[in-house]
C-alpha positions as CSV (number, residue, x, y, z in Angstrom):
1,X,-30.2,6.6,-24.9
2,X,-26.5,8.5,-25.2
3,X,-27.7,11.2,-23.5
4,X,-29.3,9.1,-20.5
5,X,-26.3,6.9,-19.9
6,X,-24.1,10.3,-20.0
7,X,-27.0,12.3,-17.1
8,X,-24.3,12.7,-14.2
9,X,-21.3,12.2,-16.3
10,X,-19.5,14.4,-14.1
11,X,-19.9,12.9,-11.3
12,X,-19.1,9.3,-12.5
13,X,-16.3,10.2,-14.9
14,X,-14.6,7.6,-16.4
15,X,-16.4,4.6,-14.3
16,X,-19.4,5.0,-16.7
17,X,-20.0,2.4,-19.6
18,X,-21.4,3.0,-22.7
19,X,-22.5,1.1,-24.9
20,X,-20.9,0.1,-28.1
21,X,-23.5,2.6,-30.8
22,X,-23.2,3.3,-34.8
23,X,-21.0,6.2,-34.3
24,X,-20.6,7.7,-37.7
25,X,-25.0,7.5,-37.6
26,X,-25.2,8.8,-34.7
27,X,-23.0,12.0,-36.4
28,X,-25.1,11.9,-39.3
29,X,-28.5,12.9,-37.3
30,X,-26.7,15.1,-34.7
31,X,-26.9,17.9,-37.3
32,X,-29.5,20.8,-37.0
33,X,-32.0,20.1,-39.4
34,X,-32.1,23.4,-41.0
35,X,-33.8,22.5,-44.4
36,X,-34.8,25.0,-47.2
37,X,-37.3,27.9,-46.5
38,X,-37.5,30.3,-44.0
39,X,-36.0,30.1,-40.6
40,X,-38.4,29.4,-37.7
41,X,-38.2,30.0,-34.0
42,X,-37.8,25.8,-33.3
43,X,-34.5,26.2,-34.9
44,X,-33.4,29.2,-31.9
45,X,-30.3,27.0,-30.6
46,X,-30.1,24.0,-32.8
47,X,-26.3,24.2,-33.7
48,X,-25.1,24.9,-30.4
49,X,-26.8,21.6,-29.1
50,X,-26.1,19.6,-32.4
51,X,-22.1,20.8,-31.3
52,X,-22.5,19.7,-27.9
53,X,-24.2,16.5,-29.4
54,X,-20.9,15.8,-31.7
55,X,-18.5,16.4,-28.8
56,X,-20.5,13.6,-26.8
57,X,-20.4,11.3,-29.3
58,X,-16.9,11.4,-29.5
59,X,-16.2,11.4,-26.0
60,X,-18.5,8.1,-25.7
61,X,-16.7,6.3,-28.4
62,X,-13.6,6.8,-27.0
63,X,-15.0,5.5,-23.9
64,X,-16.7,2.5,-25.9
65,X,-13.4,1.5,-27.4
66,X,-11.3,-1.3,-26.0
67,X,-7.2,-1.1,-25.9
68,X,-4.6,-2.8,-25.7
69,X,-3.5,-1.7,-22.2
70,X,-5.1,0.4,-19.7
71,X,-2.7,1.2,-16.9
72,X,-3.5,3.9,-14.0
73,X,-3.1,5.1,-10.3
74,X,-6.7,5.1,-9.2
75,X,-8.3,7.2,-6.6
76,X,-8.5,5.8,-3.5
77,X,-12.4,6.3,-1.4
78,X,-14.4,3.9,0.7
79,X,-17.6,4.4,-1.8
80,X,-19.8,4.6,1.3
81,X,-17.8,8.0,2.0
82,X,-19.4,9.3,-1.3
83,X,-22.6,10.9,-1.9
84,X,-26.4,9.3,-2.8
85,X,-25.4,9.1,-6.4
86,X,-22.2,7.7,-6.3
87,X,-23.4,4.6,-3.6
88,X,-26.2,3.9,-6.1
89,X,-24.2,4.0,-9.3
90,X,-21.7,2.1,-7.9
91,X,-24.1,-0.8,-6.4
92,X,-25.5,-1.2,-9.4
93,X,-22.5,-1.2,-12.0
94,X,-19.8,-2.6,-10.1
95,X,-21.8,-4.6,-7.5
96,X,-17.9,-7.2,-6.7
97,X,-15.9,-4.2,-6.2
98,X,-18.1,-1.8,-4.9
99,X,-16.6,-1.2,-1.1
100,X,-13.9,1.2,-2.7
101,X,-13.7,3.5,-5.7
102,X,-9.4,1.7,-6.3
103,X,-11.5,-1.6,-6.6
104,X,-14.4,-0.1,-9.3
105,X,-11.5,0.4,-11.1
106,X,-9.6,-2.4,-11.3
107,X,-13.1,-3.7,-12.5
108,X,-13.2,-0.5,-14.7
109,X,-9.5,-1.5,-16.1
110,X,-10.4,-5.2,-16.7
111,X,-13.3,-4.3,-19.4
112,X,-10.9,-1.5,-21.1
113,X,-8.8,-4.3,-22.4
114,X,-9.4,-6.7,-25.8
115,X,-9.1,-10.2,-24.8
116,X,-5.3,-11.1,-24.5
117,X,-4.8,-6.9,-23.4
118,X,-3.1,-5.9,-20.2
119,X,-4.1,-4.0,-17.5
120,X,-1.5,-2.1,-15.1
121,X,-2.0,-0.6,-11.9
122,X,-1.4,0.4,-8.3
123,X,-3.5,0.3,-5.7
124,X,-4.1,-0.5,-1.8
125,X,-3.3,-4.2,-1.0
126,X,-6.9,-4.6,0.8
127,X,-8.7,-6.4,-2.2
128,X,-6.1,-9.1,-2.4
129,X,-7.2,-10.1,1.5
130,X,-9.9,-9.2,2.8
131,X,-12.9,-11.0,2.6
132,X,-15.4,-8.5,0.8
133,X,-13.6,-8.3,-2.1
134,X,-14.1,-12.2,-2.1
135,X,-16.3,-12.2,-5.2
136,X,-13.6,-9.4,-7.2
137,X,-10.5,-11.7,-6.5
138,X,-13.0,-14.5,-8.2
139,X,-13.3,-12.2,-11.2
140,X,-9.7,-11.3,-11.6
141,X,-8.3,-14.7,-10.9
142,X,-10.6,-15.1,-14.3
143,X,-7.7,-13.4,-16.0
144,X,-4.0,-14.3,-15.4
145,X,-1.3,-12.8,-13.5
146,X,1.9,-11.7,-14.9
147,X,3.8,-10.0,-12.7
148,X,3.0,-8.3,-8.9
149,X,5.3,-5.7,-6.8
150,X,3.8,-6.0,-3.3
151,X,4.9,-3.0,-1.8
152,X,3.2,-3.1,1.7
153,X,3.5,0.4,3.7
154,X,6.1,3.0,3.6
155,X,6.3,2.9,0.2
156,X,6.8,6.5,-0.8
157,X,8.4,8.4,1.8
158,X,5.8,11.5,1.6
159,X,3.1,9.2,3.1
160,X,3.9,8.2,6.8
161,X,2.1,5.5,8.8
162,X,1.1,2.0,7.9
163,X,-2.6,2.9,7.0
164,X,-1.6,2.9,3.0
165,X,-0.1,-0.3,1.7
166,X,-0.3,-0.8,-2.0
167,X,0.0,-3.3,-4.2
168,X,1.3,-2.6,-8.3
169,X,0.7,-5.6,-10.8
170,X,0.0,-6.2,-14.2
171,X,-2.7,-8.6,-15.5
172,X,-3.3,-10.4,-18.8
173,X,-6.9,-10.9,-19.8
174,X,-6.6,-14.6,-20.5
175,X,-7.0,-17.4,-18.4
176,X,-4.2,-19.7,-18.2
177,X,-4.1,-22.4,-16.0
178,X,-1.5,-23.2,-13.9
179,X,0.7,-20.4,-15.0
180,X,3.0,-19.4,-12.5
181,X,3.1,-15.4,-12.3
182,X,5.9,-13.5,-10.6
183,X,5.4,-11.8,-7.2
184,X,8.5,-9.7,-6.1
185,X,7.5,-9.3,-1.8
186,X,9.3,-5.7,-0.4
187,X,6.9,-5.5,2.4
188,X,9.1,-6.1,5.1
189,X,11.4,-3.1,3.9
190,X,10.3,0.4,5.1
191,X,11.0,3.4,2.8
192,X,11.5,4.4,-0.7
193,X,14.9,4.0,-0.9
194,X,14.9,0.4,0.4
195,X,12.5,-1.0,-1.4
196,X,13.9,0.1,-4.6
197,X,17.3,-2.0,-3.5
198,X,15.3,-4.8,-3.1
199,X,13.6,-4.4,-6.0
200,X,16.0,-6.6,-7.3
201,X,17.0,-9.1,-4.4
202,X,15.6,-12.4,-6.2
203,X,15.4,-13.3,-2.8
204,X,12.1,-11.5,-2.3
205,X,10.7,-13.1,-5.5
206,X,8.1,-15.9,-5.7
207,X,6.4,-17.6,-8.3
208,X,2.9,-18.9,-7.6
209,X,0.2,-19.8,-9.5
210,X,-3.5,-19.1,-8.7
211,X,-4.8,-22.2,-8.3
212,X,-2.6,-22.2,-4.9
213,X,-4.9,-19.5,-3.7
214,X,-7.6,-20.9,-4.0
215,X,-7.1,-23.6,-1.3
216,X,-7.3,-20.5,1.2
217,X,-10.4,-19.3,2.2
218,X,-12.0,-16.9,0.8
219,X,-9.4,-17.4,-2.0
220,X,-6.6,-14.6,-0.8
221,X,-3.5,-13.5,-2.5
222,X,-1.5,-15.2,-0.3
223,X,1.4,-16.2,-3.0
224,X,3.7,-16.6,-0.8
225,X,2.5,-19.7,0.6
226,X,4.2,-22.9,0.4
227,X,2.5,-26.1,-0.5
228,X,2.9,-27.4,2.8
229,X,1.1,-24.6,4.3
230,X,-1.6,-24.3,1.6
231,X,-2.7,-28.2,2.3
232,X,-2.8,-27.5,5.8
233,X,-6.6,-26.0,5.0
234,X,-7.8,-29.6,4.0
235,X,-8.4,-29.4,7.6
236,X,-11.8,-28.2,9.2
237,X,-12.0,-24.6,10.2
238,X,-11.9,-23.3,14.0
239,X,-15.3,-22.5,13.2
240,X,-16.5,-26.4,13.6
241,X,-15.9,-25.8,17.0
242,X,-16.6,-22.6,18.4
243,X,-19.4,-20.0,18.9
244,X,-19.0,-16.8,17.9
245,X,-22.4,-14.7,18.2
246,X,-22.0,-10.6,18.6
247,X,-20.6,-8.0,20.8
248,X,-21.3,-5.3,23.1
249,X,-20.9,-1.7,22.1
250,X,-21.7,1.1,24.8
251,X,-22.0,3.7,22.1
252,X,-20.8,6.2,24.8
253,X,-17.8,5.2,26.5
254,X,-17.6,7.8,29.1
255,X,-20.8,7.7,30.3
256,X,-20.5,3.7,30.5
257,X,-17.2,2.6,31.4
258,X,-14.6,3.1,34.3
259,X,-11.0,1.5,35.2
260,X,-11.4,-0.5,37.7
261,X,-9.6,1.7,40.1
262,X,-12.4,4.0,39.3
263,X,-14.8,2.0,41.0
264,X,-15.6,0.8,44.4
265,X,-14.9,-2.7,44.9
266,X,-17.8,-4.1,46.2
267,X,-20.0,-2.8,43.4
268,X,-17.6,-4.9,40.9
269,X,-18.7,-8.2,40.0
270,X,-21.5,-10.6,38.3
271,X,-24.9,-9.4,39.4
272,X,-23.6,-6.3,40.5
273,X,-23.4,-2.6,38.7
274,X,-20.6,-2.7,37.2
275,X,-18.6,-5.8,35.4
276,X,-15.1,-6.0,34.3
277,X,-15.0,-6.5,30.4
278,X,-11.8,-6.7,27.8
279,X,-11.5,-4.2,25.9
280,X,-7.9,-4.8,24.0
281,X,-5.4,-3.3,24.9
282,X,-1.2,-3.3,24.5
283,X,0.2,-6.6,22.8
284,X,-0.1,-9.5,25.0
285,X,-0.8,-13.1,25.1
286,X,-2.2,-15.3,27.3
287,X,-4.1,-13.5,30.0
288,X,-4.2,-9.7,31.2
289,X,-5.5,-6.7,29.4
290,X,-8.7,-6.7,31.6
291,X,-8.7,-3.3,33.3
292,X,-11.9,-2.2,32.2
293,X,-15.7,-1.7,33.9
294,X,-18.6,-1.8,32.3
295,X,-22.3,-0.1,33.5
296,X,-23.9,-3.5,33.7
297,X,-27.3,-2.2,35.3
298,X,-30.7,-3.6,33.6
299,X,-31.4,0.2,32.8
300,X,-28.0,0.4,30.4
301,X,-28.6,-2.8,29.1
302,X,-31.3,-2.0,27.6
303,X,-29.3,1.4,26.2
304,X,-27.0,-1.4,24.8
305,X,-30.0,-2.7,23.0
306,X,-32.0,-0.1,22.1
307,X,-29.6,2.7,20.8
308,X,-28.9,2.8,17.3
309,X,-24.9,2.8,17.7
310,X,-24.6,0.6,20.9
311,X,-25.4,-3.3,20.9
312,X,-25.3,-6.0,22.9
313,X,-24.0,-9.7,23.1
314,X,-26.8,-12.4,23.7
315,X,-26.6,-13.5,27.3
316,X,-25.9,-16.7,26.8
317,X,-22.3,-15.7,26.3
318,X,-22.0,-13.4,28.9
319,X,-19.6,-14.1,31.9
320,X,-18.3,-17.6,29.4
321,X,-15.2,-18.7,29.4
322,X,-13.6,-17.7,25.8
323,X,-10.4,-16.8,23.9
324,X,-9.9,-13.3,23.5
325,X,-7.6,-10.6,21.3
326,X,-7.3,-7.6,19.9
327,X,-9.4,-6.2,17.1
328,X,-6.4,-4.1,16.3
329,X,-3.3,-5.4,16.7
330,X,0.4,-6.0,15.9
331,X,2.5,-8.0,13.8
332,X,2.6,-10.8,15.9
333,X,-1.4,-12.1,17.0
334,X,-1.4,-12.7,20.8
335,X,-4.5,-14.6,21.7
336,X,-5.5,-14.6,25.8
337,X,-8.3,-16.6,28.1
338,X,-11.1,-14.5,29.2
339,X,-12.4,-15.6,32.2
340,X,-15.5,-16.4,33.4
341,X,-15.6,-13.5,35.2
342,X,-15.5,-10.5,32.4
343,X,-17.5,-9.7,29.5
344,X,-16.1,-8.6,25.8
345,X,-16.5,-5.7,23.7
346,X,-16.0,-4.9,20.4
347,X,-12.3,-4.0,20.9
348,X,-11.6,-7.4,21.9
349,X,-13.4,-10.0,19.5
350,X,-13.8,-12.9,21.9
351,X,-14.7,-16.8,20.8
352,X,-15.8,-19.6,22.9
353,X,-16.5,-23.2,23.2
354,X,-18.7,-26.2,24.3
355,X,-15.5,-28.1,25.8
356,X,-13.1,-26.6,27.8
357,X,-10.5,-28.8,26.2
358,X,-10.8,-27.8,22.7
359,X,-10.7,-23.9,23.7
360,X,-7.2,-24.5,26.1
361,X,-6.1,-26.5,22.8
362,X,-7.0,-24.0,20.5
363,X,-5.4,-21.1,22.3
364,X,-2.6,-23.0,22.3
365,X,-2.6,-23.3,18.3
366,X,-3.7,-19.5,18.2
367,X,-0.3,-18.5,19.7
368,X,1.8,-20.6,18.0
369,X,4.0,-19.8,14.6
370,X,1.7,-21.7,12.7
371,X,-1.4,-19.6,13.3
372,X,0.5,-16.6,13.0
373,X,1.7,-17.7,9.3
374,X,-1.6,-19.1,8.7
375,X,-3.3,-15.3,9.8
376,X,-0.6,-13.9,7.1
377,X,-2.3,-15.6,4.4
378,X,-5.7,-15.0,5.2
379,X,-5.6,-11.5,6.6
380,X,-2.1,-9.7,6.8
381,X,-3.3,-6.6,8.3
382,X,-3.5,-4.8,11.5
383,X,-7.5,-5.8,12.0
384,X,-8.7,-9.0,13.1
385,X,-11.6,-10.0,13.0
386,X,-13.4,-13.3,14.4
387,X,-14.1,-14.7,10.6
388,X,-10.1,-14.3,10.2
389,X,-9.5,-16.8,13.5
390,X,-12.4,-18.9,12.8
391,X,-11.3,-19.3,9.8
392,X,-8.0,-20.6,10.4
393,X,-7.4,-25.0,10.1
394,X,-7.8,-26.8,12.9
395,X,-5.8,-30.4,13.3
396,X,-7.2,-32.0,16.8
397,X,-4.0,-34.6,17.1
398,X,-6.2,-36.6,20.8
399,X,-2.8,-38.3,21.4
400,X,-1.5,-34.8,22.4
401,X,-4.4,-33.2,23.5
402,X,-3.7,-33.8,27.0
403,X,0.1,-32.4,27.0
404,X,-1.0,-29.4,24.7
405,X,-4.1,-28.3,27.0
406,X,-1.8,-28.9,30.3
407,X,1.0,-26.3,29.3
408,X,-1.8,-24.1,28.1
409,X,-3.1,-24.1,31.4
410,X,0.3,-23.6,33.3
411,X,1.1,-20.5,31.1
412,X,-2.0,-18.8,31.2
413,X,-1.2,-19.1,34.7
414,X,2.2,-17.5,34.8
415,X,0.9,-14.5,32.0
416,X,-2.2,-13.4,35.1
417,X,0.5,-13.8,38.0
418,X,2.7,-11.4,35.7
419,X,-0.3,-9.5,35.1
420,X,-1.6,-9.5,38.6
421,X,1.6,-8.1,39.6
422,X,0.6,-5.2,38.0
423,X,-1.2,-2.4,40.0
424,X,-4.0,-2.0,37.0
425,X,-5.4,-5.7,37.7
426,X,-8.3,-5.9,39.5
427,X,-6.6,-9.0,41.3
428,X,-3.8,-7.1,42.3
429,X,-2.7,-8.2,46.0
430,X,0.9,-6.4,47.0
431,X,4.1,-5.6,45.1
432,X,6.0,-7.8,44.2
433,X,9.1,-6.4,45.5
434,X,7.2,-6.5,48.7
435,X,6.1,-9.9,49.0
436,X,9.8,-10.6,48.1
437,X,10.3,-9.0,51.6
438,X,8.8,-11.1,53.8
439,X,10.5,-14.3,52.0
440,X,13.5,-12.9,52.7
441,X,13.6,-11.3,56.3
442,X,13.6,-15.5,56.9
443,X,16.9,-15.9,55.0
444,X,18.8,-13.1,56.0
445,X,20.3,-13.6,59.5
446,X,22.7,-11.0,58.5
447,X,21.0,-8.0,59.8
448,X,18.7,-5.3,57.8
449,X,17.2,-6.1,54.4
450,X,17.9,-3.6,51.9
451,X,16.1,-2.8,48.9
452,X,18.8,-3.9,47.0
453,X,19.0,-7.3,48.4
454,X,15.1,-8.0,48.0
455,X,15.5,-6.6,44.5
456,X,18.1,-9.2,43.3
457,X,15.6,-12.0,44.4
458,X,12.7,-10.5,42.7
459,X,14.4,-9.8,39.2
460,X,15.5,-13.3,39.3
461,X,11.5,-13.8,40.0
462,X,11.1,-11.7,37.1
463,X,13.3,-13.8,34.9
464,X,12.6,-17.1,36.0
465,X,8.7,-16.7,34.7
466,X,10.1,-15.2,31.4
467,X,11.9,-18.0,30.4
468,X,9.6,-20.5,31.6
469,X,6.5,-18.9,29.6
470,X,9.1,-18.4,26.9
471,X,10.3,-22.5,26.9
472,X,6.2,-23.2,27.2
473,X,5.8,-21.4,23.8
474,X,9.1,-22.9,22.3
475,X,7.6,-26.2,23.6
476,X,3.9,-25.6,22.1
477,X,5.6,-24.9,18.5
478,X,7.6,-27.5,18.3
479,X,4.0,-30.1,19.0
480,X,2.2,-27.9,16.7
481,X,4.9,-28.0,13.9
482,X,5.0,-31.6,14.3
483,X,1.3,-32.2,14.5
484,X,0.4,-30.2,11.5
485,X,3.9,-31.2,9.5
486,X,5.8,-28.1,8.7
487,X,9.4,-29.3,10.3
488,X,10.5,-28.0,7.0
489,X,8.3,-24.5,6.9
490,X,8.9,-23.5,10.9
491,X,11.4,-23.5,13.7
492,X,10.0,-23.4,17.3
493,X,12.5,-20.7,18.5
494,X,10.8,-17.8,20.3
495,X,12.2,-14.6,20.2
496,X,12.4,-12.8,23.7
497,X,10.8,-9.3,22.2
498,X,7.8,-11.5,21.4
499,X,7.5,-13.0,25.3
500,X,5.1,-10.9,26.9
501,X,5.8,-11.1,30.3
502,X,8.0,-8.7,31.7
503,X,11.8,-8.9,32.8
504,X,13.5,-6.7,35.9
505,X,13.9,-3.1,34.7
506,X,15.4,-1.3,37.8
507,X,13.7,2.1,36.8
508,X,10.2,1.1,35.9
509,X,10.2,-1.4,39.0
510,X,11.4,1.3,41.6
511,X,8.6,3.6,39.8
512,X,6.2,1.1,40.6
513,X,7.4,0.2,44.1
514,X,7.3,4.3,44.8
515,X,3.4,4.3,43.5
516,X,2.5,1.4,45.8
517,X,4.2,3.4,48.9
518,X,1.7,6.2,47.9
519,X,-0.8,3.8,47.6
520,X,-0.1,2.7,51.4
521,X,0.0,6.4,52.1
522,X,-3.4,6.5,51.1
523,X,-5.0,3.8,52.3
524,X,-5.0,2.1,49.2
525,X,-3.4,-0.3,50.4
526,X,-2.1,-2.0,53.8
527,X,1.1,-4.1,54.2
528,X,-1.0,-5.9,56.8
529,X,-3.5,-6.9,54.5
530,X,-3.5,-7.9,50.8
C-alpha cells in the first residue's frame, strides 16, 4: 500500500499524503530475505530494491509526521493548466482548494500542523475573495487567524503589473471564537520600498475577527469592514430583483463584429444584419461605450449556438433594457444603461429587470460610494462578474424612490449627450463645436465668428455638463449614505478624475473638430444635414 500511494510521487511531490504506518516494521521486512543455503536466482536484485524500499520508508515518515510549524512560498498554477494526472489527483485530494496548486497548499500546510501548530505562508490574495474558494475560506476560518500582511500588487519590485497580489499570514490550528487577529493593509502602496515604510504605519492596521466575515457573502476576507458596513447585508441581494441569464460570445471576433463606422447604416438595427452590442470598453459610467456591431443574421446565430467556444444569450433578453459594465475594469466600478436598442457580450456582463424603476434605482446605488465599498469586500479585483453585483445589498427606501430614479434618468441623459458628441457613437449628429456655431452667429452682431469665440461657448458647454453630472453623483451619495446609514463610514464628495464626462481640452477638441472637417470632406458628413 506504500508503494501505491507513492506511484507518481514525482509528479505530486510533497502534496501527497501518506498514511500514518508501523515504521520501524515496515524496516524490519524491507530486508532481502537471504536465509541460509545456497543463493538462488529469485534473490538477483533483492538488496538494491530492499535499499530503495528503506529510503521510501523514510521519506514517507517524514511526510506522515506532523510539526509544529509548516511555513512556505508555494508555487503558484491554475491546476487546470496542469496535466491528466495532476487535475485528477488534485480533484480527488484537495477537492476545496483545487482551482490552484497556492490553494492545495495552504490545505497541504493546514494538515502538516499538530493541533495548536502554526502554519505560515505567502500566497496570491485570490482565495481570500473569490467565490470558488468559498468552501477553503470555510475550512481555514476552522482555524484562527493570528496575524495577515495584505500586500496587494507591486509587492516586489522584480514583478511588474497588477496580475500578482499576495497575501502573507500566519494561522493557528485552533478555533477561537471571537478572537480578533491583526491584519496590517499595504495595498494601496506601490513598491517594495513603500510597503516596507508602512509596514509599520499602525494606521494601516486592523483588527477583525472572523465572525465579521461571515456576514458577507460567500464569507470573504474583507477585514477591513466596519460594523456598519457588514450589517448592511441583512438586506436582500440585488439578485431578488434582477435577471441575469447568459451571454453571447462570437468565438471569432473578426469574422463577427465591426465598429459601427464599419458598417452601412441602414443595415444597423433590430431585425436587420447587423446589431449594435456593448462590449466594455474605457472607464465610464452611465451610458456610452456602445460602438460595437454584431453579425446578427439567423445563419450566425446559430454559429453562436452551435460552436463549441461561442454562445448565445436566450432571446428573451435580447434588445432589454439592462444595466451594463465592464467585465474588466478599474478601481472605481462604473455601471451604465444599455438600451433597448443593443445587445451584450461577454465583455460587458449586463443585468436586467421586470420594473423599470427598480433598474434606474439600482444603477443609481451601483454608482454610488456605497456599492463601490461594498464591491471591495466582496470582490477587490479587476474582474467583475454578475454574481459580484448581484450580490451586493439592496435597501428599496419607496419614500425616495421617485427623487433617486429621476436624477438617474437626468444623468444618464447628460453621460449619452457627452457620449454622442463623440464621433464613435452611432447617434452622433454634428460637432459640437459646430452646433455651437449656429447658436452663436444669432448673438454676435459684431461681425465674423471666429473659432475662438465659438470655442469659449462650447468649453463652458463642456463644463457646465461636468459639474452637473458631477453634483447628480454628489447628490445620489449623499441619499444613498443616508438611506443605508453610513453618515459616519462615507462622504458624498466626488472627485473630478472619477466624473466621466469630459472637460474642454483645446488640443484634443481642435483634433476632433479637424477629423469632422475631413469627415465633410468626404461626405461623411453635411453641415446641411445632421
Amino acid at each position: 500500500s506504500l508503494i501505491a500511494e507513492f506511484k507518481d510521487a514525482k509528479e505530486y511531490g510533497s502534496i501527497l499524503n501518506i498514511e500514518k504506518r508501523d515504521w520501524d516494521l515496515l524496516r524490519r521486512f524491507a530486508v532481502p530475505n537471504v536465509g541460509v543455503g545456497q543463493l538462488s536466482l529469485d534473490m538477483n536484485g533483492a538488496e538494491p530494491a530492499a535499499n530503495r524500499l528503506q529510503e521510501i520508508i523514510n521519506i514517507a515518515e517524514t511526510m506522515a509526521c506532523l510539526y509544529c510549524v509548516s511555513c512556505t512560498n508555494p508555487p503558484y498554477m491554475v491546476i487546470s493548466n496542469g496535466n491528466a494526472k495532476l487535475n485528477d489527483f488534485v480533484k480527488r485530494e484537495y477537492p476545496d482548494s483545487k482551482y490552484d496548486l497556492f490553494a492545495v497548499f495552504m490545505e497541504k500546510c493546514s494538515r502538516l500542523v499538530f493541533k495548536e501548530g502554526l502554519f505560515s505562508m505567502i500566497t496570491q490574495q485570490s482565495w481570500m475573495f473569490q467565490p470558488s474558494f468559498k468552501k477553503m475560506r470555510a475550512t481555514i476560518h476552522r482555524n484562527t487567524t493570528i496575524s495577515m500582511t495584505h500586500l496587494g500588487a507591486r509587492a516586489f519590485d522584480e514583478i511588474a503589473g497588477e496580475v500578482v497580489q499576495t497575501t502573507s499570514f500566519t494561522y493557528r490550528k485552533r478555533d477561537v471564537k471571537h478572537y480578533k487577529g491583526l491584519y496590517i493593509r499595504l495595498v494601496d502602496y506601490a513598491g517594495e520600498n513603500n510597503k516596507v515604510l508602512q509596514f509599520v504605519n499602525k494606521d494601516n492596521y486592523y483588527c477583525a475577527e472572523k465572525e465579521t466575515f461571515e456576514k458577507i457573502p460567500n464569507a470573504p476576507l474583507a477585514y477591513w469592514a466596519s460594523d456598519g458596513f457588514a450589517d448592511i447585508f441583512k438586506y436582500p441581494p440585488i439578485s431578488k430583483y434582477a435577471i441575469s441569464d447568459g451571454q453571447t460570445k462570437t468565438g471569432n471576433n473578426d469574422k463577427y463584429m465591426r465598429n459601427v463606422w464599419e458598417v452601412r447604416a441602414d443595415k444597423v438595427g433590430v431585425g436587420k444584419k447587423w446589431a449594435l452590442i456593448a462590449k466594455g470598453g474605457t472607464y465610464r459610467k452611465w451610458a456610452g461605450n456602445i460602438d460595437t456591431l454584431i453579425d446578427w443574421t439567423e445563419k450566425a446565430r446559430t454559429h453562436y449556438k452551435e460552436d463549441h467556444v461561442a454562445r448565445i444569450a436566450p432571446q428573451y433578453i435580447w434588445f432589454r433594457k439592462g444595466i451594463s459594465w465592464n467585465h474588466i475594469g478599474s478601481a472605481v466600478f462604473a455601471a451604465r444603461f444599455l438600451p433597448d436598442t443593443s445587445l451584450f457580450e461577454t465583455a460587458a456582463p449586463s443585468i436586467f429587470f421586470e420594473d423599470d424603476n427598480i433598474l434606474f434605482y439600482v444603477m443609481g446605488y451601483l454608482n454610488s460610494k456605497i456599492s463601490n465599498e461594498v464591491l471591495k469586500f466582496i470582490n477587490p479585483t479587476l474582474s467583475t462578474n454578475i454574481g459580484d453585483i448581484t450580490a451586493q445589498p439592496l435597501l428599496l427606501d419607496k419614500e425616495k424612490q421617485l427623487s433617486i430614479v429621476e436624477t438617474v434618468k437626468k444623468t444618464i441623459d447628460i453621460s449619452r449627450d457627452d457620449w454622442d458628441a463623440f464621433e464613435t457613437s452611432w447617434d452622433f449628429k454634428m460637432h459640437p463645436i459646430v452646433r455651437k456655431t449656429f447658436s452663436c452667429s444669432h448673438w454676435n452682431n459684431d461681425g465674423d465668428i471666429t473659432l475662438e469665440y465659438v470655442y469659449r461657448f462650447a468649453a463652458q458647454d463642456f463644463e457646465d455638463r461636468f459639474q452637473q453630472l458631477k453634483a447628480n453623483e454628489e447628490e445620489l451619495n449623499r441619499i444613498f449614505i443616508d438611506i443605508y446609514g453610513l453618515q459616519d463610514e462615507l462622504t458624498p464628495e466626488v472627485e473630478g478624475k472619477d466624473v466621466t464626462v469630459r472637460r474642454a481640452d483645446l488640443q484634443r477638441d481642435i483634433k476632433s473638430l479637424l477629423s469632422y472637417a475631413v469627415g465633410c470632406m468626404f461626405g461623411r458628413y453635411s453641415l446641411s444635414t445632421e
